[in-house]
N, C-alpha and C positions, 0 to 999 in steps of 0.2 A: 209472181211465181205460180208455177201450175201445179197443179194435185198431184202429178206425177212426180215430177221434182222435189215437192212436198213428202209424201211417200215413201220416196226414195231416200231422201233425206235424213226422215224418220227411222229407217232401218238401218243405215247406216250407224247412226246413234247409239240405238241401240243396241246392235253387234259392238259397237267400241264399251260402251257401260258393261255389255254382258262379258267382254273379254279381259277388263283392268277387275272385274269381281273374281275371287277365289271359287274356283270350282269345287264341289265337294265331293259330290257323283252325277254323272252324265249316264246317260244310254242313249243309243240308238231313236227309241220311243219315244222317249221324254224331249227331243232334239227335234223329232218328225211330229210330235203334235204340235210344240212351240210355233212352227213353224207353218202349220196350218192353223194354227189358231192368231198366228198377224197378220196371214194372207188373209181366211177371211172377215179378220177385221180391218184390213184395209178394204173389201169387197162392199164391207157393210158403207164404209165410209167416205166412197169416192161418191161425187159428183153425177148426179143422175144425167144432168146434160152431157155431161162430159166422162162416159164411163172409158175407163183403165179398158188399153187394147189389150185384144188375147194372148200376141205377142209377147206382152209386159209378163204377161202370167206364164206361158212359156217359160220366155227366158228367167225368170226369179226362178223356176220349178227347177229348170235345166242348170241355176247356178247355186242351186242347193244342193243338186243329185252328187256335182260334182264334188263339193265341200265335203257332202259325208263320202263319198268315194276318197276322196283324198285323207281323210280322218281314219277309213279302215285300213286304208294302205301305211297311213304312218304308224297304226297300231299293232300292223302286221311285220313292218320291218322294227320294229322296236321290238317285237317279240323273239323274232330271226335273230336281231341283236344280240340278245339275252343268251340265248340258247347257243349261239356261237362262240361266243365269252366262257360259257359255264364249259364247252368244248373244250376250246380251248385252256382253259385252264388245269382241264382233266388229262388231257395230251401233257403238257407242261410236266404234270404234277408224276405222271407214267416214264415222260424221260427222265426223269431226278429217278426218280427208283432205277432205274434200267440200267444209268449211267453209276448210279450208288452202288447196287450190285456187282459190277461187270468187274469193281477194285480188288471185289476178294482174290485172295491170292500175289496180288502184281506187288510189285518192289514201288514203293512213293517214296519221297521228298519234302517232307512239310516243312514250313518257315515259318517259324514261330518268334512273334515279338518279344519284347524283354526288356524293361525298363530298368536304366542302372538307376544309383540312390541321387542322382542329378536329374533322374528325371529324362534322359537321352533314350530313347527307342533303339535297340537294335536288334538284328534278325538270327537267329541262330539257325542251322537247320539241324533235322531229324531223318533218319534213314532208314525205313524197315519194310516190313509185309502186310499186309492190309489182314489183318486176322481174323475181324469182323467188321460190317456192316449194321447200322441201325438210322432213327431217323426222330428226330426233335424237331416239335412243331415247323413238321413238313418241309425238313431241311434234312441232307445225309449225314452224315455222323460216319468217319473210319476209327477202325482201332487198331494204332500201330506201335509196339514194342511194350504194350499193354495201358498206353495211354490214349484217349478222346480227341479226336480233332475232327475240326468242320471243315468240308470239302474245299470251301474257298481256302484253308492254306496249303493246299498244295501244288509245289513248286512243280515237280516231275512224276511222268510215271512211266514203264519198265515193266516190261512182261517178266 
């Protein structure tokens, strides 16, 4: 087996140990000395007959560059991620108001369950004005004929 092989081998290894360990904090620095500090311990410890071509050191330099290239990039769409989500969720949360507001006034229909003493569900319904509008843990709330009900039962609605 040659030193290069060896080497390579080596590193390999190693990336596999350092990636099944628990990361706690990483940077940039701490990633880019590690990394000059195997290269050149491997400089230190190649074979003077037979020294490691410069290509080998290239290519390792050029297949690290890319690693943390790819490390910023997946920490930059993770971030995009995030921010899109938290977007998103802010839109979501703007149409429920919009749409919670828009009732006051209109004529609904809510269907309201109702358990007889058998224990059988049935639906009744309710018919009136939206009087007011309100909102419980980030859910709409109508008030119609001076009772509470949440958006989801309503059947109909009626300018």
């Amino acid at each position: 087996m040659s030193l290069t092989s060896t080497i390579t081998q080596m590193q390999s290894n190693t990336a596999i140990a350092e990636s099944k360990q628990e990361k706690k904090t990483t940077n940039d620095i701490t990633d880019s000395n590690m990394f000059l500090k195997l290269m050149l311990k491997q400089m230190e410890q190649q074979d003077p007959t037979e020294p490691t071509d410069n290509s080998q050191w290239l290519a390792q330099m050029a297949q690290y560059s890319s690693l943390e290239a790819m490390n910023n990039l997946n920490a930059a769409f993770s971030e995009v991620s995030d921010k899109i989500s938290a977007l998103s969720d802010s839109v979501t949360s703007g149409n429920v108001i919009s749409q919670t507001l828009s009732l006051v006034g209109k004529e609904v229909t809510v269907s309201i369950p109702t358990a007889d003493n058998d224990g059988n569900i049935y639906y009744s319904d309710v018919t009136g004005n939206v009087d007011e509008v309100s909102f419980e843990n980030g859910d709409g709330v109508i008030k119609v004929n001076g009772q509470n009900y949440s958006l989801s039962s309503i059947k109909s609605i009626r300018p």
